[in-house]
N, C-alpha and C positions, 0 to 999 in steps of 0.2 A: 504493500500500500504506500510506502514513504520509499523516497531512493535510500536509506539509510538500511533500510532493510532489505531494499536489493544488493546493496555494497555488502551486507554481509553474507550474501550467497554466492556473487560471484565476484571478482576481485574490481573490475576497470567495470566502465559505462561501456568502453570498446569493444567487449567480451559479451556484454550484452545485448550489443546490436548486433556480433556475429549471430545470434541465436536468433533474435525476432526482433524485427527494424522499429515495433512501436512499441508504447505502452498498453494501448490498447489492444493489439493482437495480444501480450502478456497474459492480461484479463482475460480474454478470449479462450484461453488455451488452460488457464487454472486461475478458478473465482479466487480461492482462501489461502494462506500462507499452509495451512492445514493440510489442505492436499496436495500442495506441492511438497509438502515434506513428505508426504503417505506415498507417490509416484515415486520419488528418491531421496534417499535417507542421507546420503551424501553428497555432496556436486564442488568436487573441488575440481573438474572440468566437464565440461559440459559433452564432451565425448565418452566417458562412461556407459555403458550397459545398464540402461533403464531395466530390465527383468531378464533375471539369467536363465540362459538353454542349460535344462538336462543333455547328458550323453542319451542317446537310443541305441539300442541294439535291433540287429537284423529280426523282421518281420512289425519292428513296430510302425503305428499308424499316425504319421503327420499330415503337414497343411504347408503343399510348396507355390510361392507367389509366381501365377503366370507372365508373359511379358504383358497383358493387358492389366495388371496389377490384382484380379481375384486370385482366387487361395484355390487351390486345386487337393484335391486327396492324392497320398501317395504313402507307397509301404516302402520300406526301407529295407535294403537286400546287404549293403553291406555297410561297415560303419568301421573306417581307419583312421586312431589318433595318426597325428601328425607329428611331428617332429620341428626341434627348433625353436626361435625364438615368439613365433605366432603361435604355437601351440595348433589348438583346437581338434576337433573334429572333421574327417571328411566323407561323405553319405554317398553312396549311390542308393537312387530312389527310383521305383518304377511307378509310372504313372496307372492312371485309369485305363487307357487307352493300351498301355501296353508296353512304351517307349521306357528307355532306360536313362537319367540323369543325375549328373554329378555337383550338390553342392556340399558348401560350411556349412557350422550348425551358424547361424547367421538369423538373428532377428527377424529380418527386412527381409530374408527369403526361406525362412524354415519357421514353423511352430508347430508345437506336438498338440495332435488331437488327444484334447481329455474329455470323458465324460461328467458333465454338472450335475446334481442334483438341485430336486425344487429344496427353494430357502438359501442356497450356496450365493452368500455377500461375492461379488466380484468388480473388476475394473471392466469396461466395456471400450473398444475403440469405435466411439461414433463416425461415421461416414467417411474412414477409411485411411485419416487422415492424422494419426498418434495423439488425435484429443480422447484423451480417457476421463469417464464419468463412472462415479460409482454407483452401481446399485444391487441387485437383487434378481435369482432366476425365478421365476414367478408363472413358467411352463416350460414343457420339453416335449418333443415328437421325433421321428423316427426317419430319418430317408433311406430306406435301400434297407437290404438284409443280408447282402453278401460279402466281403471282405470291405470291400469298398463303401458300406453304408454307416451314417456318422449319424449326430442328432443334431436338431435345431432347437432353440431355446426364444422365449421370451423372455424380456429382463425388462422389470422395472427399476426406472432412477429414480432418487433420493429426489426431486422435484415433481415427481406422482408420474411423468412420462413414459413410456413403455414401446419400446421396440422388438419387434415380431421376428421368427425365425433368425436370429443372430446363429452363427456360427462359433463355432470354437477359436478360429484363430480371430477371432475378434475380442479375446475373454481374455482376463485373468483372472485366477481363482485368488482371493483374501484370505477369505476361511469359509468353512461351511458349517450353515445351519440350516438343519433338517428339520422341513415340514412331515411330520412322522406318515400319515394317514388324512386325508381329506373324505374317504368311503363314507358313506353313513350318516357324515356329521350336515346334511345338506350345504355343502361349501362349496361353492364354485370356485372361477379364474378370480371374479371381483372379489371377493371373501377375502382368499389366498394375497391379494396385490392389497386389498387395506390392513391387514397384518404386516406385509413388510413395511407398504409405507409408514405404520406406528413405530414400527422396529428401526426402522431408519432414521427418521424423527424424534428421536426420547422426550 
């Protein structure tokens, strides 16, 4: 809110116009000093690793970024540390279709497909674009049944809005809290979505 307390997150004004040219994109991108601490816990450069890749092993099931920028499914066949000063990871991933490709475990082009449950607090990447809002899975359905099939999620945010079929590689899990049973109790989507938003709002 004050440049005093942006000088304490990042060193120069300089540093901060490499990240984001205005003030108001800042805003744009995180309301509260709150959740920019919650996205990253440290920032003594701003090229740090906002959320770290697991290792995978062969046959597991990720989310590889097409060159049209959506998230494609893909199983993972082989998985070679690397050597050297870059370390990391290197995948070969077969796709849906069939085709064989090689990336890093790399943010910007690998995320592991997890399964959510309803009530599981997560980060959400709205529109595609590394603005993360927190909220709430608040449904979950099914596509496909064969190796290749993933789920979709509704999630509610902490401002009562709610976004339909989201994907995994748009998520990060927080922590999870489980809506045990909705059967019996006459509870629907809206029941289930005005609980979180109480839970979310204390």
């Amino acid at each position: 809110s004050t440049q005093s307390t942006w000088e304490a997150v990042v060193s120069t004004q300089s540093t901060w116009k490499a990240v984001v040219s205005t003030q108001s994109t800042w805003e744009a991108v995180v309301s509260t000093q709150s959740t920019w601490e919650a996205v990253v816990s440290t920032q003594s450069t701003w090229g740090d690793e906002i959320f770290a890749l697991e290792d995978w092993d062969a046959d597991a099931k990720v989310w590889r970024r097409s060159e049209h920028g959506d998230w494609d499914m893909a199983m993972v066949q082989t998985a070679t540390p690397m050597t050297g000063d870059a370390g990391g990871m290197q995948y070969e991933l077969m796709m849906g279709n069939g085709d064989i490709v090689t990336e890093w475990n790399d943010w910007e082009q690998v995320r592991p497909e997890f399964n959510f449950e309803l009530g599981d607090h997560v980060w959400a990447e709205r529109d595609g674009n590394l603005r993360w809002f927190k909220g709430v899975v608040t449904n979950m359905f099914q596509q496909g049944d064969d190796a290749m099939g993933y789920r979709q999620y509704d999630v509610t945010y902490t401002n009562g809005e709610t976004d339909v079929g989201v994907r995994a590689p748009y998520m990060f899990l927080i922590h999870p809290k489980r809506i045990i049973s909705v059967e019996g109790a006459g509870m629907d989507e809206e029941g289930i979505c005005q609980i979180v938003e109480s839970s979310c709002n204390p």
